[in-house]
Backbone as a chain_set.jsonl record, in Angstrom:
{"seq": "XXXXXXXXXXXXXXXXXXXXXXXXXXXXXXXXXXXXXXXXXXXXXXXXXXXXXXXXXXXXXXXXXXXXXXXXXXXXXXXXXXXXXXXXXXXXXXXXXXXXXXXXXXXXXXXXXXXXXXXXXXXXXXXXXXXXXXXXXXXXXXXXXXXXXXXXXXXXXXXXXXXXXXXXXXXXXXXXXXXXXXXXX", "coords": {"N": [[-2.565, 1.235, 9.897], [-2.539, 0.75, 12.927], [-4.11, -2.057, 12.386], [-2.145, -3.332, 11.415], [0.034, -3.229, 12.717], [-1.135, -4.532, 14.958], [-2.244, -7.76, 13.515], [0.967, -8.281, 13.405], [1.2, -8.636, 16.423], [-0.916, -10.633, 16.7], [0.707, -12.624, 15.316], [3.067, -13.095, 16.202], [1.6, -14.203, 18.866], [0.848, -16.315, 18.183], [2.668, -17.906, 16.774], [3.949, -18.473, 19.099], [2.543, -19.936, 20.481], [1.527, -22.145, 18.351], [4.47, -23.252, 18.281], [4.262, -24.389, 21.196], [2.091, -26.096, 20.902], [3.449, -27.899, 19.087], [4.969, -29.339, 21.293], [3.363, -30.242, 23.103], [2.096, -32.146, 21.379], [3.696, -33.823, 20.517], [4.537, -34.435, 23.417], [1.932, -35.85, 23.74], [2.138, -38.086, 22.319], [3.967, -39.188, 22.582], [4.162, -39.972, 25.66], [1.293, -40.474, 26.206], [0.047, -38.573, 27.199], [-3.195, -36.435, 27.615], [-4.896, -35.356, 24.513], [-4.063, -32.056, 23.244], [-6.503, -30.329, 23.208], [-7.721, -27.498, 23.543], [-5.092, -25.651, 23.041], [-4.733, -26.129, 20.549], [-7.359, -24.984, 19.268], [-6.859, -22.532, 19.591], [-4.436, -22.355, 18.315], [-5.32, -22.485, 15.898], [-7.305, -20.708, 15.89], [-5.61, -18.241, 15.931], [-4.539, -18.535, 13.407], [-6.567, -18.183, 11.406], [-7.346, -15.853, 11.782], [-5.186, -14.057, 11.248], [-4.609, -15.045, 9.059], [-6.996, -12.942, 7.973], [-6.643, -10.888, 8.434], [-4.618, -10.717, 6.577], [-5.805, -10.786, 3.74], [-7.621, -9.32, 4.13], [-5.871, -6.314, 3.919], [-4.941, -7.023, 1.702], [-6.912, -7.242, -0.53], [-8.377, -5.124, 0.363], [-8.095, -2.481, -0.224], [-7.391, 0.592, -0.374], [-6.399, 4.078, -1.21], [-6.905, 5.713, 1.554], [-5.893, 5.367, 3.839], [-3.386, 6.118, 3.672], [-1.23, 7.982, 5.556], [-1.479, 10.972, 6.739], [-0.945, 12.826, 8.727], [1.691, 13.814, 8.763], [2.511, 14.988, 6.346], [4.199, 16.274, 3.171], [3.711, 19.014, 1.264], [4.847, 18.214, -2.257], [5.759, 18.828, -5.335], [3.86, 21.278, -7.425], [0.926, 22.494, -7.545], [0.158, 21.243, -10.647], [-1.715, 22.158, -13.443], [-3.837, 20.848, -16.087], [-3.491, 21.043, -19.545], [-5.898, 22.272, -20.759], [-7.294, 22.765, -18.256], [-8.533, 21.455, -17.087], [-7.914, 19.184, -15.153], [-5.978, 19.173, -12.147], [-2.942, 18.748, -10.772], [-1.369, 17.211, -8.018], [1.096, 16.459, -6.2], [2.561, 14.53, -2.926], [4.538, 14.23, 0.053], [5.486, 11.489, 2.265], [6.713, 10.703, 4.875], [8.268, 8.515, 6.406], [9.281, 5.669, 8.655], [10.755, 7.548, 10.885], [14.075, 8.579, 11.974], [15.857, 6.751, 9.849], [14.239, 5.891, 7.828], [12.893, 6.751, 5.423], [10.99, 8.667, 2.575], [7.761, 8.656, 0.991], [5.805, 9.104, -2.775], [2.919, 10.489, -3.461], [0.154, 11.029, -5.976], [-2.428, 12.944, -6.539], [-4.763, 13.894, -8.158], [-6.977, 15.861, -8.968], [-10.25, 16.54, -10.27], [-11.365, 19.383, -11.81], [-13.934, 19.916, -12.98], [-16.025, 18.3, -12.084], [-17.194, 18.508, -9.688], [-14.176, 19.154, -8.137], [-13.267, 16.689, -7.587], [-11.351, 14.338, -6.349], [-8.665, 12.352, -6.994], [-6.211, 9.624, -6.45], [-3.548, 9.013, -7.934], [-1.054, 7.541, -8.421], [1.605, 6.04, -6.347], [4.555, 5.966, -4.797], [7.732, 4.848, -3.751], [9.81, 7.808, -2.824], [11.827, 9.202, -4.956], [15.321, 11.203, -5.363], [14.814, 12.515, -7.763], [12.19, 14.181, -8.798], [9.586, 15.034, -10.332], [6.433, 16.43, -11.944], [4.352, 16.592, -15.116], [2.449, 17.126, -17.984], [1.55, 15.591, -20.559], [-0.227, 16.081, -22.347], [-4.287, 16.696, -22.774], [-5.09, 14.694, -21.178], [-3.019, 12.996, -20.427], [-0.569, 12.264, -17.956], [3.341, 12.619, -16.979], [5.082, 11.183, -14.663], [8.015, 12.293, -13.412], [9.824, 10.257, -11.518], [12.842, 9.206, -10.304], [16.414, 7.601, -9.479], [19.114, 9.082, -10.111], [21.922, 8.089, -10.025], [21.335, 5.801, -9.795], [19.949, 3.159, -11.887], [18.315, 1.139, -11.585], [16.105, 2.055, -10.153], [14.024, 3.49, -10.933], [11.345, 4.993, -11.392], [9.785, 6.149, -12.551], [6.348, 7.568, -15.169], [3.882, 7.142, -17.574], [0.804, 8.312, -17.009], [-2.428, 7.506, -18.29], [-5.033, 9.635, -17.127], [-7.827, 9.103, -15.226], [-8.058, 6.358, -16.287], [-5.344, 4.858, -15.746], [-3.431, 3.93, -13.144], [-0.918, 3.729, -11.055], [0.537, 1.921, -8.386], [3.703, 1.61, -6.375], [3.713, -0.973, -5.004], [2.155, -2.737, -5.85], [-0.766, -2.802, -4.611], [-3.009, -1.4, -4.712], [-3.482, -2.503, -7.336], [-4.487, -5.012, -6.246], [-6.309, -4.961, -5.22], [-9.893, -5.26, -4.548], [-11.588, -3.16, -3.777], [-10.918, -1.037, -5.261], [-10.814, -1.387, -8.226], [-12.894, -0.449, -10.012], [-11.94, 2.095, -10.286], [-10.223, 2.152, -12.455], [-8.449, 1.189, -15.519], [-6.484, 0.01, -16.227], [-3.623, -0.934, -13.817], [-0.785, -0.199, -12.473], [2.357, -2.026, -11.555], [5.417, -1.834, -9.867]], "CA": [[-1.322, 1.002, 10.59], [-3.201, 0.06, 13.508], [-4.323, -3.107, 11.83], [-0.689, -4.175, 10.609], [0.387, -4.02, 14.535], [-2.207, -5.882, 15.797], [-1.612, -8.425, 13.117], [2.193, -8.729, 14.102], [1.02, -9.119, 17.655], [-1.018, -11.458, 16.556], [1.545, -13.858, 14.763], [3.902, -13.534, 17.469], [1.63, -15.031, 19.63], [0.046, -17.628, 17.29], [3.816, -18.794, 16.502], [4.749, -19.156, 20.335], [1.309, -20.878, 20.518], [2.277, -23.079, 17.637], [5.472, -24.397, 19.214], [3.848, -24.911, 22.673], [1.038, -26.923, 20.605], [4.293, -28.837, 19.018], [5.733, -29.675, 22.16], [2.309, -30.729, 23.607], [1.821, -33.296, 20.48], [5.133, -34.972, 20.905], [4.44, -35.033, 24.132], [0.717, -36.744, 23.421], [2.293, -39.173, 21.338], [5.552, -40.524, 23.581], [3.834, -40.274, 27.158], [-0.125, -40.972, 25.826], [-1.326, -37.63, 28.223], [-4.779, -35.899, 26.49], [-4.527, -33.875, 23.68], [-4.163, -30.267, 23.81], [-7.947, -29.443, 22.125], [-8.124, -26.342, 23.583], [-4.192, -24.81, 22.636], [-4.739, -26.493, 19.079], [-8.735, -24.235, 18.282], [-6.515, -21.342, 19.825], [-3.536, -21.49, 17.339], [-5.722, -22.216, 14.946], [-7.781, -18.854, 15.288], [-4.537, -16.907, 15.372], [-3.923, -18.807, 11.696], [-7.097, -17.922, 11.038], [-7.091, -13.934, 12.551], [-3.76, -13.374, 10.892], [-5.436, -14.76, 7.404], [-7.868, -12.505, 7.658], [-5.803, -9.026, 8.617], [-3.752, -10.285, 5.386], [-6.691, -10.994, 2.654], [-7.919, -7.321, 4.194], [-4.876, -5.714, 3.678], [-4.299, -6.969, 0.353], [-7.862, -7.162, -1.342], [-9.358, -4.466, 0.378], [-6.818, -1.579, 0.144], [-7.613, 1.969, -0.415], [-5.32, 5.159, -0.321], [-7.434, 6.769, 2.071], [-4.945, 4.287, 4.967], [-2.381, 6.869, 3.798], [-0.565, 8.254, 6.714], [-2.007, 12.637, 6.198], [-0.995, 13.872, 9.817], [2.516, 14.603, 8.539], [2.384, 14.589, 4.856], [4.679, 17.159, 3.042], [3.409, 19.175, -0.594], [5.602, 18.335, -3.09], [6.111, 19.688, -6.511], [2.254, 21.267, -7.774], [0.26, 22.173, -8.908], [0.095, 21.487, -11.892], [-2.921, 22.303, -14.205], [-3.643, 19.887, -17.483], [-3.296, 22.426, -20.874], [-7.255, 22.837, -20.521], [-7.256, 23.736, -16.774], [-9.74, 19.653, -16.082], [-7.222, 18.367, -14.099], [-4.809, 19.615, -11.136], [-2.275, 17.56, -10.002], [-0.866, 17.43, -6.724], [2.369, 15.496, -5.34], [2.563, 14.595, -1.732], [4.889, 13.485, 0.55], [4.572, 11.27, 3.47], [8.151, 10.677, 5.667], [7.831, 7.07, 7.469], [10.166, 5.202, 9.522], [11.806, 8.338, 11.515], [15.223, 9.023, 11.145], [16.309, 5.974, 9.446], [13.058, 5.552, 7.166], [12.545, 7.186, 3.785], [9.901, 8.783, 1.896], [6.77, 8.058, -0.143], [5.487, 10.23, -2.878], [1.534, 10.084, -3.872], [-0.295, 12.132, -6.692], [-3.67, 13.277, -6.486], [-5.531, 14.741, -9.705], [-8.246, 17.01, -8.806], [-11.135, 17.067, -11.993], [-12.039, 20.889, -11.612], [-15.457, 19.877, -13.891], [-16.598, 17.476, -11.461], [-17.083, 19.539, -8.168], [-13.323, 19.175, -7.146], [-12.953, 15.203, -7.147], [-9.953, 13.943, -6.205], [-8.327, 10.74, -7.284], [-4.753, 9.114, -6.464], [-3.284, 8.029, -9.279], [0.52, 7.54, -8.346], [1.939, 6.0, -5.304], [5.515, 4.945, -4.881], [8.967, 4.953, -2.682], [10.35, 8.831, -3.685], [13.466, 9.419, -5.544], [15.729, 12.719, -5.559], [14.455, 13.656, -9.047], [10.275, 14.014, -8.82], [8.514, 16.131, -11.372], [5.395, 16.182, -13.315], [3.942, 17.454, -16.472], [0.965, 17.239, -18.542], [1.853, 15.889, -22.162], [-2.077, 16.443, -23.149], [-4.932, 17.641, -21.751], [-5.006, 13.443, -20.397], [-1.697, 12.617, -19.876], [0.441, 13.163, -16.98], [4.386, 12.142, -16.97], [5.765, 11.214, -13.304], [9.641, 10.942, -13.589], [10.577, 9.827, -10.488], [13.842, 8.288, -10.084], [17.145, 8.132, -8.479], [20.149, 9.309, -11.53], [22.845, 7.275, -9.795], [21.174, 3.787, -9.463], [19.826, 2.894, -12.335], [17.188, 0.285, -11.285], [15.478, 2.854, -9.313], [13.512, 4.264, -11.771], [9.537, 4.428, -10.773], [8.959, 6.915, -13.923], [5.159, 6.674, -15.866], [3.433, 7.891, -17.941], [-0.111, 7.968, -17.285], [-3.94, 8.561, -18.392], [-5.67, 9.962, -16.501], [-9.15, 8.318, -15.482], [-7.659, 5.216, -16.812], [-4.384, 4.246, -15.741], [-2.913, 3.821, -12.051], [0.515, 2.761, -10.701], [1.038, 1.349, -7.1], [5.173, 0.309, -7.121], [3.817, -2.493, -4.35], [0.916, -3.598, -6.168], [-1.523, -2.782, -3.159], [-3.986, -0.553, -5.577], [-4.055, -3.225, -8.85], [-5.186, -6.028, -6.322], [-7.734, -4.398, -4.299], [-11.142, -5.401, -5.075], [-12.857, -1.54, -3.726], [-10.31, 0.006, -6.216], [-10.652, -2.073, -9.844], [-14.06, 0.047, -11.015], [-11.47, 2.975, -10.682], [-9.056, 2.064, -13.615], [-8.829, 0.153, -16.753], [-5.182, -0.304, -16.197], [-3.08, -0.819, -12.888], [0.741, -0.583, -12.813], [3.422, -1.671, -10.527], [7.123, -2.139, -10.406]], "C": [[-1.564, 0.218, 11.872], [-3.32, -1.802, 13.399], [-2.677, -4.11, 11.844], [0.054, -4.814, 11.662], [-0.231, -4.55, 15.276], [-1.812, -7.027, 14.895], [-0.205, -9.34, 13.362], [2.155, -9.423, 15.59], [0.413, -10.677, 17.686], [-0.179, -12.731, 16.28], [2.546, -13.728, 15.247], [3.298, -14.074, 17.84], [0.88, -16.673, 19.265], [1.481, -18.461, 16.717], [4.054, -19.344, 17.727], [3.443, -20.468, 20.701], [1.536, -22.315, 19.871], [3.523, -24.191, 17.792], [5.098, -25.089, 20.311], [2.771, -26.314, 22.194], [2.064, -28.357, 19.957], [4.96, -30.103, 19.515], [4.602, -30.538, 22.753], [2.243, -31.974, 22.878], [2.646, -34.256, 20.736], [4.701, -35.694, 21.88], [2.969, -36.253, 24.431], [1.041, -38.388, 23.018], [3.624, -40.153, 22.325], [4.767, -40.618, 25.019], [2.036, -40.387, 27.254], [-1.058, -39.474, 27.059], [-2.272, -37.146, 26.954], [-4.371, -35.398, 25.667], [-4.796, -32.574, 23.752], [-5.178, -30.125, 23.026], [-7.945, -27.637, 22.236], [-6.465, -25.184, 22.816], [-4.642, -25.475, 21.026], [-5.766, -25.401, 18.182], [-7.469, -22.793, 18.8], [-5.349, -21.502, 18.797], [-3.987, -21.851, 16.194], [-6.704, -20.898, 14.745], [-6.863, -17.736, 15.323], [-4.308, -17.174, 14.196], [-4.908, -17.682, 11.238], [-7.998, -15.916, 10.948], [-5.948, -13.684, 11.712], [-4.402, -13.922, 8.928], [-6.005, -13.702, 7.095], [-7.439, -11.156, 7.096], [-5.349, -9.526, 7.184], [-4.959, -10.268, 4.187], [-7.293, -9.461, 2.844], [-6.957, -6.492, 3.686], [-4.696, -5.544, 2.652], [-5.918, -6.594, -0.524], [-8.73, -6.232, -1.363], [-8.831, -3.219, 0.563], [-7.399, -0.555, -0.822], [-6.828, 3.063, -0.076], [-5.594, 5.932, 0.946], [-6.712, 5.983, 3.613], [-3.526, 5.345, 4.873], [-2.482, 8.073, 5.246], [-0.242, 9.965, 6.385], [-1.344, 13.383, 7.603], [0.66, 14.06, 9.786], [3.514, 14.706, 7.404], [3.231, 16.556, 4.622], [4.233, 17.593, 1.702], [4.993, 18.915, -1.393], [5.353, 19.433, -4.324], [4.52, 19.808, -6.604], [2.743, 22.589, -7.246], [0.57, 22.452, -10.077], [-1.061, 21.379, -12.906], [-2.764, 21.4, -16.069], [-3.605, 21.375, -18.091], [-4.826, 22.954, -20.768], [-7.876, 23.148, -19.332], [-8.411, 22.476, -16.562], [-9.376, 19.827, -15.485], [-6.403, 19.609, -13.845], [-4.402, 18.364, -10.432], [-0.957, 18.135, -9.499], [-0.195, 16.378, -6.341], [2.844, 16.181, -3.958], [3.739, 14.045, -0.854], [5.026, 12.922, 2.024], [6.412, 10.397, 4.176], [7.418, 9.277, 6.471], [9.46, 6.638, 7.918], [11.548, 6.002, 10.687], [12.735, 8.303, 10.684], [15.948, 8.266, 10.266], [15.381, 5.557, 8.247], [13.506, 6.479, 6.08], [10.93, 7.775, 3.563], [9.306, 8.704, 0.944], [6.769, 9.342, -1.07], [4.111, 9.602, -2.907], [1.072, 11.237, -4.607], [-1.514, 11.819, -6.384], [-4.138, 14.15, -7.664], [-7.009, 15.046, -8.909], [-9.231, 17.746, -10.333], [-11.824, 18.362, -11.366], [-13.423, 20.737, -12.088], [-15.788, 19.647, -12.843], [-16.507, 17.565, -9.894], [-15.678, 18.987, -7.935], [-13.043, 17.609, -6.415], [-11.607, 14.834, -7.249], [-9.824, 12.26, -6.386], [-6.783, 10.25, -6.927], [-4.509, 8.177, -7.671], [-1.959, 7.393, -9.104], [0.683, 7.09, -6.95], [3.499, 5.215, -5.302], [6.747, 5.49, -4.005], [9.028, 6.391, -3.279], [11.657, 8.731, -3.672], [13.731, 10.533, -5.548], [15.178, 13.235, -6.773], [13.071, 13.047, -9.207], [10.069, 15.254, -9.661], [7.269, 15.671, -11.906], [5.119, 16.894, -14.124], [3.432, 16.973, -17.417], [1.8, 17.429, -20.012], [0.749, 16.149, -23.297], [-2.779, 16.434, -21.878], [-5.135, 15.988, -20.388], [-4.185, 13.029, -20.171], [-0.988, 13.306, -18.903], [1.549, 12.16, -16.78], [4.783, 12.335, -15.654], [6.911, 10.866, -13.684], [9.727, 11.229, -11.933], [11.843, 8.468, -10.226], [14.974, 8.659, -9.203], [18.536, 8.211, -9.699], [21.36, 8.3, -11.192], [22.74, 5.538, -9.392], [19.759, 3.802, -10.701], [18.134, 2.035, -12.491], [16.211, 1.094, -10.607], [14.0, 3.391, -9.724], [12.133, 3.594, -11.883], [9.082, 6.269, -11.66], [7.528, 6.19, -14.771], [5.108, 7.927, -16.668], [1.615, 7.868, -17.681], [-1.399, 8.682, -17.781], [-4.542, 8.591, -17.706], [-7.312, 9.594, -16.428], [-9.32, 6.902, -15.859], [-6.755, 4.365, -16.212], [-3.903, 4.62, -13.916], [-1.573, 3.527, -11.485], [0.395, 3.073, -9.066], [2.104, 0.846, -6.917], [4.787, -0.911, -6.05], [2.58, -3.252, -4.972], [-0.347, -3.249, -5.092], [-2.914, -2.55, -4.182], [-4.488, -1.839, -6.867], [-4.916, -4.858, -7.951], [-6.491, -6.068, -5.283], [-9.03, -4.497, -5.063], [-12.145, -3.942, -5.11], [-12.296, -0.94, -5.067], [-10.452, -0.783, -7.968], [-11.827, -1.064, -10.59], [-13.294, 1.299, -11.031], [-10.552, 3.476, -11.904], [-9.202, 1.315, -14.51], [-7.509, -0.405, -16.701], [-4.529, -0.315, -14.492], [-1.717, -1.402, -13.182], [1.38, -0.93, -11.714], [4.538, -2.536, -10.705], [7.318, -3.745, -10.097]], "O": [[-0.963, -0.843, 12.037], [-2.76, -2.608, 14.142], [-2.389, -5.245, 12.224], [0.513, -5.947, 11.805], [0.186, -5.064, 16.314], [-0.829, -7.568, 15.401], [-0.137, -10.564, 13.478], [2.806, -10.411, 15.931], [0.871, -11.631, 18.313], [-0.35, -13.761, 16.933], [3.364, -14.423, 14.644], [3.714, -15.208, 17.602], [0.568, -17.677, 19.906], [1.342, -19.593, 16.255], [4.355, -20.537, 17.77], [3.609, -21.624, 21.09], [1.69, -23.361, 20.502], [3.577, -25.398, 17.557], [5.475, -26.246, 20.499], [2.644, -27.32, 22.892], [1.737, -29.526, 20.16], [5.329, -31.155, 18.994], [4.94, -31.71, 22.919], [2.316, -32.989, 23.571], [2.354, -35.385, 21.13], [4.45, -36.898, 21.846], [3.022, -37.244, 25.16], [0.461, -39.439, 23.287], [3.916, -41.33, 22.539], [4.917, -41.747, 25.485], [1.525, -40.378, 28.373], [-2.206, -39.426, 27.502], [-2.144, -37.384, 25.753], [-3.305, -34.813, 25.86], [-5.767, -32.092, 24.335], [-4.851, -29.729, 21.907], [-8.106, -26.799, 21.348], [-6.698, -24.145, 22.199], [-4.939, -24.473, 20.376], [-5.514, -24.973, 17.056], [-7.414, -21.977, 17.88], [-5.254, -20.414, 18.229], [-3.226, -21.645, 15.248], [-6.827, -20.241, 13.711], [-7.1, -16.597, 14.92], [-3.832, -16.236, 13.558], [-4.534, -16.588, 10.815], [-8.804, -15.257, 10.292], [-5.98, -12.469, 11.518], [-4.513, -13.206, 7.934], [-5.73, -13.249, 5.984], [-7.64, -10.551, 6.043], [-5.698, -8.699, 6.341], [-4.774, -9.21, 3.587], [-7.407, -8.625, 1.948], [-7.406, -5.799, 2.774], [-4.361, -4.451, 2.196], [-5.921, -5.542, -1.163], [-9.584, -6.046, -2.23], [-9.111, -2.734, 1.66], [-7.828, -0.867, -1.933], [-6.485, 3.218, 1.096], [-4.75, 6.694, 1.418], [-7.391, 6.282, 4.595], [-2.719, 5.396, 5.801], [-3.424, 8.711, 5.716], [0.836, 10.34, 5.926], [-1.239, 14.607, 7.517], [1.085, 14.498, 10.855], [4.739, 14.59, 7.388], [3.073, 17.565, 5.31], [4.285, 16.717, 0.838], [6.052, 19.431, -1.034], [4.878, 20.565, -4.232], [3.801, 18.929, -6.131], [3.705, 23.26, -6.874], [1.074, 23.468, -10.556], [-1.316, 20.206, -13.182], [-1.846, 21.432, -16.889], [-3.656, 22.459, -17.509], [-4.935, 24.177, -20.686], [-8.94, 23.767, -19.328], [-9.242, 22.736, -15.692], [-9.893, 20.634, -14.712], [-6.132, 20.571, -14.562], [-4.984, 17.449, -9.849], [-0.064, 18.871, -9.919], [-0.802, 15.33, -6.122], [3.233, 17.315, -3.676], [3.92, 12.914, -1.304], [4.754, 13.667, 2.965], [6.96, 9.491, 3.547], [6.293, 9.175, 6.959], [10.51, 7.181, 7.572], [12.607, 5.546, 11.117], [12.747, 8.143, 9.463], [16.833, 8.917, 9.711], [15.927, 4.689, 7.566], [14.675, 6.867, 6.07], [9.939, 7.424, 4.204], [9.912, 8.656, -0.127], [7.329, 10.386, -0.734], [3.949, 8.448, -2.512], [1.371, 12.36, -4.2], [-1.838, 10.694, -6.007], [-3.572, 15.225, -7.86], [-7.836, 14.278, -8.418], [-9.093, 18.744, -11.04], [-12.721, 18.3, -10.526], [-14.209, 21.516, -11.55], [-15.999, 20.667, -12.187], [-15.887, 16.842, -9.115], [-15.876, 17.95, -7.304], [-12.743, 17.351, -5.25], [-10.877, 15.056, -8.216], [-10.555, 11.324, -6.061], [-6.073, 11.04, -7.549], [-4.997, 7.147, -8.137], [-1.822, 6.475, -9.913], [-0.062, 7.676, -6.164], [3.63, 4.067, -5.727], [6.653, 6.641, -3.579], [8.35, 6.481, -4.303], [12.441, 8.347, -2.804], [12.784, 11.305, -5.7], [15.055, 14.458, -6.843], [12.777, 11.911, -9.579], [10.523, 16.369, -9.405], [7.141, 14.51, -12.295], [5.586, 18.031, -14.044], [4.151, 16.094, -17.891], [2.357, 18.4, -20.524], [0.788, 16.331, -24.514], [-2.45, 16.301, -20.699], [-5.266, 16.1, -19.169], [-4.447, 12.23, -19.272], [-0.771, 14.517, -18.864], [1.232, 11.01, -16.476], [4.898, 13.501, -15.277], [7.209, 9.765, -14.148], [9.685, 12.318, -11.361], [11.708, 7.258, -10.041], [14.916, 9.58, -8.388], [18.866, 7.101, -10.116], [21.788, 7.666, -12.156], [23.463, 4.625, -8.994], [18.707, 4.379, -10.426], [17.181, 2.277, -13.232], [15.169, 0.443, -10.542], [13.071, 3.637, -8.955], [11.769, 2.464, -12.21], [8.31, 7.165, -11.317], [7.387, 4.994, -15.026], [5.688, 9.013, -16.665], [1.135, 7.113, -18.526], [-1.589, 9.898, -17.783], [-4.914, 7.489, -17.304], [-8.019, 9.762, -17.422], [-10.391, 6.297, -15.808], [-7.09, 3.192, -16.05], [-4.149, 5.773, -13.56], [-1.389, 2.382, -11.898], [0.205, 4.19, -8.583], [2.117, -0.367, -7.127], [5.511, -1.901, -6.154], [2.152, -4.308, -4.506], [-0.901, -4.348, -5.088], [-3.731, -3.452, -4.364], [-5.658, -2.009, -7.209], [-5.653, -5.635, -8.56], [-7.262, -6.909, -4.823], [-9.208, -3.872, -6.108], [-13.015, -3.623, -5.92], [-13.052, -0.417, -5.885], [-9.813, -0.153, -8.81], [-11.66, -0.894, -11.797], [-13.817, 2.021, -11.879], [-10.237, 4.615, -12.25], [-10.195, 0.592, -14.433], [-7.44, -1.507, -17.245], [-5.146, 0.51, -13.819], [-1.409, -2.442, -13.763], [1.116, -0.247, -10.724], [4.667, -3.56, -11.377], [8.388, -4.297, -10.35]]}, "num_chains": 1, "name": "protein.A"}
C-alpha cells in the first residue's frame, strides 16, 4: 500500500515536471535560451520510477500485500470430505465508510504441516459460501442475486486452479509455479 502511494506521489510530480519541461521546450525553441538537460533526466526518472513501481506491482504480486490488521473471518471452516484440506474465507473492509469489501480463501493442507495457500480473491458479494464437491474441489458462490453481472462464483481444484477477479495472481511471475490454471473476471 505503501508502494502504490509513493507511486501516486510520484506521478504527480513527474506530470507537473512534464509540463514545466513542455513549457521550457517551447520556450527553447521560440526565444533560443539553453535547454532544460537537467528538468528533462529528472522527468525522465519519474517515467522511469513510476515504470518500475508498476512492472512490480503487476509481475511481482503476492497475497501476502493483503491488508491482515483488520481482516474479518468469514464463513469456515470448512473441512474437504477426507479432512486434507480446510478452507477458510476472510474478509478485509477497505476504503472506510464509503469503500466495500474483499473476500480471500485460504486452504490449509492438514498432511503437509498446516500449509496454507490462497486460492480465491475477489470484491465480496451478499451471498458467500463454500463447499467441498470432492475431496479436491471447492465451490465459491459468491455473488450479488439482484445484479446479475456480479457474479464472481468458481469452482475450483485445489492445488491447481486459482482465481484473482483483477488478474493480479495469473500475471505474477513469484506466483505461476503455484497453479496450472489462473482465473479472473
Amino acid at each position: 500500500m505503501i508502494l502504490i502511494l509513493f507511486g501516486f506521489l510520484i506521478s504527480f510530480i513527474t506530470v507537473i515536471l512534464f509540463l514545466i519541461l513542455c513549457a521550457k521546450i517551447i520556450i527553447f525553441f521560440i526565444k533560443k535560451k539553453p535547454f532544460p538537460k537537467k528538468l528533462l533526466i529528472a522527468t525522465l526518472s519519474g517515467v522511469v520510477l513510476i515504470s518500475s513501481i508498476y512492472i512490480y506491482e503487476t509481475y511481482f504480486f503476492t497475497f501476502s500485500e493483503i491488508d491482515r490488521e483488520f481482516i474479518q473471518q468469514g464463513p469456515g471452516p470448512v473441512t474437504s470430505p477426507i479432512e486434507e484440506y480446510t478452507a477458510n474465507a476472510y474478509y478485509e473492509p477497505y476504503g472506510g465508510a464509503a469503500g466495500g469489501v474483499n473476500v480471500w480463501v485460504e486452504i490449509t493442507n492438514n498432511n503437509e504441516k498446516n500449509k496454507v495457500q490462497t486460492v480465491y480473491y475477489s470484491d465480496a458479494k451478499s451471498n458467500f459460501s463454500m463447499e467441498w464437491m470432492d475431496e479436491d474441489t471447492l465451490y465459491i458462490q459468491n455473488d450479488e442475486p439482484d445484479y446479475p453481472n456480479s457474479n464472481r462464483s468458481i469452482e475450483l481444484e485445489i492445488g491447481k486452479e486459482i482465481y484473482h477477479e483483477n488478474g493480479l495472481a495469473c500475471k505474477s511471475l513469484l506466483m505461476k509455479d503455484e497453479y496450472e490454471t489462473c482465473y479472473q473476471n
